[in-house]
N, C-alpha and C positions, 0 to 999 in steps of 0.2 A: 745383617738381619733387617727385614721390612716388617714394619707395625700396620694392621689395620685399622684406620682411622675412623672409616665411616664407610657407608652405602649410597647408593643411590640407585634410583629406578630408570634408565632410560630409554627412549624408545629407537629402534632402528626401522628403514626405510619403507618398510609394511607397514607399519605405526604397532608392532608389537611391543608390549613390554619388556625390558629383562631388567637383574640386579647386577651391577658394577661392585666392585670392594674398590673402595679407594687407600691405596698405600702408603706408606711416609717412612722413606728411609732416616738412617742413622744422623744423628747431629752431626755439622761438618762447621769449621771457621774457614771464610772467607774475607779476602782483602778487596776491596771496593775499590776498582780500577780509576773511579772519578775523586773520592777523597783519597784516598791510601787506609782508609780505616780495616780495621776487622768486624765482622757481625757476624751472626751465628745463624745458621738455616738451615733445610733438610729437602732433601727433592720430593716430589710427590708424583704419584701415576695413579690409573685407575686400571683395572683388570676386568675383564666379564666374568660372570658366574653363573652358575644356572641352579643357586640357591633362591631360597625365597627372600623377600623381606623379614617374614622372622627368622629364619636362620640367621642371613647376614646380619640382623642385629646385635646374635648370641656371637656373632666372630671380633665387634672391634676389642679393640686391644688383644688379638692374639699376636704373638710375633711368625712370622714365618722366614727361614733361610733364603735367600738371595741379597738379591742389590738392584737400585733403582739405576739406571745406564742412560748418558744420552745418544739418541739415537737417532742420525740423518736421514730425513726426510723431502718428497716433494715440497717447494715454499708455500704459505698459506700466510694468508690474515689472522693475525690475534689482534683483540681489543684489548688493552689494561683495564683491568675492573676500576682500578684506583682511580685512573688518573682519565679515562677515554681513550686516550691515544691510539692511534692504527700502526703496529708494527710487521714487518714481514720475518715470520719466521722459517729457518731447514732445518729444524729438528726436534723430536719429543724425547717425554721420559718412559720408558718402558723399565718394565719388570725384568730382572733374568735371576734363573736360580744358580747360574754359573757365572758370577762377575770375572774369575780370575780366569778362566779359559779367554772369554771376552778379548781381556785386559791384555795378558799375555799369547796372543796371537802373532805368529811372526811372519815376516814375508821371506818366504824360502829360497827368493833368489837372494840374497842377502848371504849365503850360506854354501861353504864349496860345497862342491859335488864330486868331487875327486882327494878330496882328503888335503890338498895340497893349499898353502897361505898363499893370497894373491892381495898387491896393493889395492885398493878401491879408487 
């Protein structure tokens, strides 16, 4: 399940408006590859809508089914808000309403085709 968090307005390459839902999936513990710690986080994305600002008002806190997925991308610049930094990142967080298809994807050659056990 993804939570709606909040909205936002923004504008695309005409300089139109639209409203985004920004999401925030499920609590997850992770282990901190530079201390070995655990901390506690949750992914975030944003979605387009073609609601208003007060609809999307009346949506945060609704949950909706899916799952936030990372998802490979051409590399780009991010800045850190926190810290300035310039990092190059391949990939964002998108929305999907089917994590486990995703997830469970297999590569078919992996798989006889003749019924028959062959070593790998």
């Amino acid at each position: 399940m993804v939570t709606v968090v909040s909205y936002a307005v923004r504008q695309n390459q005409e300089g139109q408006s639209f409203v985004v839902l920004v999401l925030q999936g499920d609590l997850e513990i992770i282990k901190s590859q530079t201390t070995g710690k655990f901390y506690a986080t949750s992914k975030k994305c944003s979605i387009m809508s073609t609601f208003s600002e007060q609809i999307a008002a009346t949506l945060v806190g609704q949950k909706i089914p899916g799952a936030i997925i990372k998802q490979e991308c051409e590399p780009y610049n991010y800045t850190i808000p926190e810290t300035g930094e310039s990092v190059v990142l391949s990939y964002r967080w998108e929305y999907t309403q089917d994590p486990l298809g995703e997830m469970l994807k297999a590569d078919l050659r992996t798989f006889s085709t003749n019924g028959k056990m062959v070593e790998a």
